[in-house]
Steps between C-alpha positions, in 0.01 A plus 500: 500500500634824458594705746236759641779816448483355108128519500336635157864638408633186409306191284638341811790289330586192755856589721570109367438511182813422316493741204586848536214774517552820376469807688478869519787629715430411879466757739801437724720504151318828430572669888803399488555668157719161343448325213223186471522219267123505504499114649248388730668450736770763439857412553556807672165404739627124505889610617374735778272203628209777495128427332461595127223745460446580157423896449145597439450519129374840348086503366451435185470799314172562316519546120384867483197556321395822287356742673181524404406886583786572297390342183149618553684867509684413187226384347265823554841716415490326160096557442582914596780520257338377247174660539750837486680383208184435278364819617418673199641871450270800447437582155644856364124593414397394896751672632415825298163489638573500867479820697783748453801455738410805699178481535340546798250244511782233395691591830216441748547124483814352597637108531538477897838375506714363756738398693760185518749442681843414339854490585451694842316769364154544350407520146224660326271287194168622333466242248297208652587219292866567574448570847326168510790348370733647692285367844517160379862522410568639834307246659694203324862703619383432836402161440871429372692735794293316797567185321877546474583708762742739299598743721814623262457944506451608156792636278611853534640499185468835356270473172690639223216715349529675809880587467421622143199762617696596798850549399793224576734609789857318544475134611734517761281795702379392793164635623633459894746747408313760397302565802545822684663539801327366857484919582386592134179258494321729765591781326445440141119397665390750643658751197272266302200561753518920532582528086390269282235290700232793536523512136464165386333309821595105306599369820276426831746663741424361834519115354855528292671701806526216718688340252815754508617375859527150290697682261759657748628177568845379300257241302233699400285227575168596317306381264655577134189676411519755755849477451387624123292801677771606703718547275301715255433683767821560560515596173272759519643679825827509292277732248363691703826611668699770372880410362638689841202318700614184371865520538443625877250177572671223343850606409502436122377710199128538424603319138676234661216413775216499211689246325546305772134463619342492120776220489369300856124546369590361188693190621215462747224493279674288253532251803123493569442437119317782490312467161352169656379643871158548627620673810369899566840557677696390231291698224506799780909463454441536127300802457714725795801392242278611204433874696905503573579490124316802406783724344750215522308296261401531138158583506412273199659186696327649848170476326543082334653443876179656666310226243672209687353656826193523358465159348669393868228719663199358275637146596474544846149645466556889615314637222182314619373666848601298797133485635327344221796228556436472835779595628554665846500857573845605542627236210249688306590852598928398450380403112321764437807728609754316291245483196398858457927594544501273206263699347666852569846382371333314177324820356823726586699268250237413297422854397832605503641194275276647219157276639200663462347195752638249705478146514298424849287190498156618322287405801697579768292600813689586773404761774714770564672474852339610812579862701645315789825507672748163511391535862134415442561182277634219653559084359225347706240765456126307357267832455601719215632839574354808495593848330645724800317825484797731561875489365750199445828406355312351213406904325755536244488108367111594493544764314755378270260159455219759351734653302584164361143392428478820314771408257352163445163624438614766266633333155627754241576741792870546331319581131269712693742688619755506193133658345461761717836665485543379139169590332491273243281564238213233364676188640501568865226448741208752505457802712185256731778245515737717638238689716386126669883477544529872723179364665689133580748742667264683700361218654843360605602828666185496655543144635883613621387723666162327690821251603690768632169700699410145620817337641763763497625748785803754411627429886494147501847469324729525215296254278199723522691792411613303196151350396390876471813631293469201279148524438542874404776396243299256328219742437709794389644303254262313387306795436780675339525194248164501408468863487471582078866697419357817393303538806751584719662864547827424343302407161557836248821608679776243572276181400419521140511197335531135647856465540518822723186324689707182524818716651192667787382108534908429601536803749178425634599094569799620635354798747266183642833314539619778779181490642468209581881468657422808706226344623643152551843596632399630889275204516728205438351383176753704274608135350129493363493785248885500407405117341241647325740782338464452119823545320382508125300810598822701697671342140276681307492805661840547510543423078213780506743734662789462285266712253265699726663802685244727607125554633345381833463138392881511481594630840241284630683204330862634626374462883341134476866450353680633806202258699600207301831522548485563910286234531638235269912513528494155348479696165872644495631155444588544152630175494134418410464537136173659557565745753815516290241661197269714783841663586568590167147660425540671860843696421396537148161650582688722788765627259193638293348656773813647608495658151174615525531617862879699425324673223218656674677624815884517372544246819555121490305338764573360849601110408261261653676219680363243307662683179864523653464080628393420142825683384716307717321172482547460151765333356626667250439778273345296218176537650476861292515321194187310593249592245182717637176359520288616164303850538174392665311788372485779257557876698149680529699807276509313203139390516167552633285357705437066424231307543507136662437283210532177502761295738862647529866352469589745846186428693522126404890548644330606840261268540707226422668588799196347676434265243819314433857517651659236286744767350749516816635194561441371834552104554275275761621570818616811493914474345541667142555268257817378477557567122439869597806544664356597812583399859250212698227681716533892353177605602690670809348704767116380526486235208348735274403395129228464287183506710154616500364769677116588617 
């Protein structure tokens, strides 16, 4: 009989039985870690007088069968594709029928949409077949990860579409490297809070702050998104500091600290395979970059790099309103903040790359934020919040979010405006046209300034102060744009014919341009209008000058020069081929007026100091052999008064400036080409380059 420690382990094999019985390994052979010949007995068992216990042999393993939810899911997946595959197309003469794109009646019905989550982060779908797809695709993923137990973290590999929209830095930079000093991070914060942060309000304040003690540490140890938002905020401190600001804080150049941040946002977002995320704080990271390359940036290449955030933005669901995805209150209110900042930076390059309408999702829905504080919104919050009744940090993005909707509500605005100070003849759009346009514009100064009686207070702070300025700006000049050119008192005298009008349009730009930085500069927010300085325009002006030398228009013009200049030192590099040619038109156009100037009085006059730098910056004398720009107009003496017919080659010039900056050569991130001859990161003291103004 076998023995009862054998039981059911064993077929019980008789201890007599003469012919060998093979074995698993026994146990004491397996304690003991030695080698069994598998014998039952074993010889080792047998030599150590000691009972043979043969080891307990493993279950037997079942054969696996298919899963059966699995196929079922694979099964329906194949039914959905093909029912979308053999969906048949509209036909052209269908299509034609349905209701214009516009139309209002086509807009009050929208798909619901929603929500899935993928990859950590949560992605938007309106197209229910698909979305039904995607759930039962999902579903089966889940199947397969609980079934095998994969817990490997995905790849960070950097996507390589992402390197080529961003910009490749050197492979041997490491992002730990670039992080600022323990006693910078504090610093470089709260600069970002008092300057830029009023004026922008992308970030939820109290939740990212506790995440800068994490940051003081030697690892850094946060998460790589927020280590994305940090360091385009850093970023943006860096541009809002002066070069002598800068150099005090961190003890390096202004140039050499904004290359080093766009650098660390770069590398960061290239490590979160940015083009693939569904995460807000990652897409957050994304569009603060997008603000800091205003001026630094080619405005053709900001505007194709604001499409990425917009597909990114659509993907993630922002242009939808969070309530109708049922999403909670401060979720909602953080999308809606980061959507309409989308908005605002869309139509400023849109318009300005020559656009007369951007390319927002056609049904996009999404409320504009709420007049509340970062104080009064908080993560766990489940009622929505309410408008406060008084003023908040939130007034200038509130007014700047109705300035946007007014852009992308007005298509043509740039040929309405070309119209008025052009007058062109049978063509252009008709004197009701252009009155519904002045009326479009009445209503958005009226809605300013409801905004500005409702929520703003004069005392409450430098962000109030600059809601009203800015609000004041856009009107003026608005007004002046649409204003018809021989309305206005200069028409008969110095303005007689649309080039001289384009010249007033120039001075006029400019004037708004000191303005605004004597308005901006007590406050703090001086960064703000210097990136919105528009070079073609000063450009312009200044090849104007070489040929103008007298009337009001062209002292006015000589004083916005000496503004320029004070304000934007960046522009005596003449190591920059462009400010290179300004220089020349500057000293060419003052050597005329010198002229002009000796012969009335017999005296030369007193040499501006932006005159005698330009002398001594240049490099050699060559520069006087630099042909002059071509006459821009004919002198009133030899003619009399012109009408405005038609479009012209000087007004054209001018508004091109708004239109299209592809003349100067400016390359992605903000270094001059390097077949130009000109040193990496030249846009000097504030980044200034081709921007848009408003």
């Amino acid at each position: 009989m076998a023995s009862s420690q054998q039981g059911s382990l064993l077929a019980a094999p008789a201890i007599a039985s003469h012919k060998p019985q093979r074995i698993l390994a026994c146990v004491l052979c397996q304690h003991r870690k030695i080698k069994c010949d598998r014998t039952f007995p074993c010889a080792n068992c047998t030599k150590a007088n000691v009972k043979c216990t043969p080891s307990t042999p493993a279950p037997a393993r079942k054969r696996r069968r298919p899963n059966q939810d699995l196929q079922e899911r694979l099964a329906r997946c194949e039914e959905l594709l093909k029912e979308y595959a053999t969906d048949k197309p509209e036909s052209p003469t269908a299509r034609a029928s349905q209701t214009p794109l516009y139309d209002e009646a086509y807009t009050k019905w929208q798909p619901q949409g929603k929500l899935v989550k993928e990859d950590g982060g949560v992605r938007f779908m309106d197209n229910f077949l698909l979305g039904t797809i995607y759930d039962e695709l999902r579903a089966m993923r889940e199947i397969i990860d609980d079934d095998d137990h994969d817990d490997t973290p995905d790849s960070m590999t950097p996507d390589d579409n992402s390197e080529l929209i961003l910009g490749a830095d050197s492979p041997e930079q490491s992002i730990e490297d670039l992080w600022p000093e323990a006693s910078h991070i504090f610093r470089l914060w709260q600069i970002y809070l008092d300057r830029v942060n009023p004026l922008t309000k992308i970030i939820h304040v109290p939740t990212l702050q506790p995440f800068l003690a994490e940051a003081l540490g030697v690892s850094h140890n946060v998460p790589r998104n927020v280590e994305a938002l940090l360091f385009s905020i850093f970023l943006m401190a860096v541009i809002s500091l002066t070069p002598d600001e800068c150099q005090a804080l961190l003890g390096y150049s202004r140039e050499k600290a904004l290359q080093r941040y766009s650098t660390a946002v770069r590398l960061s977002l290239l490590r979160l395979n940015f083009l693939k995320s569904n995460d807000l704080t990652t897409l957050q990271a994304l569009v603060i970059y997008l603000i800091s390359l205003q001026g630094r940036y080619n405005r053709h290449a900001s505007w194709i790099l604001n499409g990425v955030v917009i597909r990114m933005a659509q993907k993630m669901g922002l242009h939808r309103d969070g309530e109708l995805l049922g999403l909670g209150p401060f979720d909602t209110e953080m999308r809606r903040r980061l959507w309409w900042q989308i908005i605002m930076v869309d139509a400023k390059y849109a318009i300005f790359s020559g656009l007369s309408h951007t390319l927002l999702p056609r049904n996009w829905d999404t409320k504009p934020p709420k007049n509340v504080n970062d104080a009064d919104i908080y993560p766990s919050a489940t009622e929505p919040f309410q408008d406060r009744g008084g003023p908040t940090e939130m007034i200038f993005c509130l007014l700047t979010y109705k300035f946007a909707k007014f852009l992308v509500d007005t298509p043509g605005l740039e040929t309405m405006l070309m119209a008025s100070q052009a007058e062109l003849g049978p063509g252009g759009p008709s004197e009701e046209q252009m009155k519904e346009y002045r009326a479009t514009l009445e209503t958005l100064g009226k809605e300013l300034l409801d905004t500005l009686d409702n929520y703003c207070d004069p005392t409450a702070g430098p962000v109030h102060e600059m809601a009203i300025d800015m609000r004041k700006h856009i009107i003026q000049k608005m007004t002046e744009l649409f204003l018809p050119s021989k309305q206005p008192a200069e028409w008969g005298g110095e303005v007689r014919n649309s080039k001289d009008n384009a010249f007033k349009i120039a001075v006029g730009t400019l004037e708004h341009n000191s303005a605004n930085y004597s308005s901006a500069k007590d406050k703090g927010f001086l960064w703000f209008s210097l990136l919105h300085f528009q070079l073609e325009v000063f450009m312009f002006l200044a090849g104007q000058l070489c040929h103008r030398t007298e009337g009001t228009l062209v002292e006015r013009a000589w004083n916005e020069v000496e503004v320029v200049y004070t304000f934007h030192p960046e522009l005596f590099d003449v190591s920059n081929r462009t400010y290179l040619t300004l220089a020349v038109f500057i000293l060419k156009a003052w050597k005329k007026r010198e002229e002009k100037l000796f012969g009335i009085s017999g005296q030369l006059p007193d040499l501006p100091f932006y005159i005698e730098k330009l002398r001594t910056s240049m490099p050699d004398e060559a520069y006087k052999t630099e042909p002059t720009p071509p006459n821009p107009y004919t002198p009133v003496s030899l003619t009399g008064p012109q009408e405005l017919v038609g479009s012209d080659p000087a007004f054209d010039q001018l508004l091109g400036s708004y239109l299209d900056g592809s003349a100067l050569e400016w390359d992605m991130f903000g270094n001059v080409p390097v077949t130009s001859g000109q040193p990496a990161n030249s846009f000097g003291n504030f980044g200034m380059g081709p921007s848009v103004e408003w």
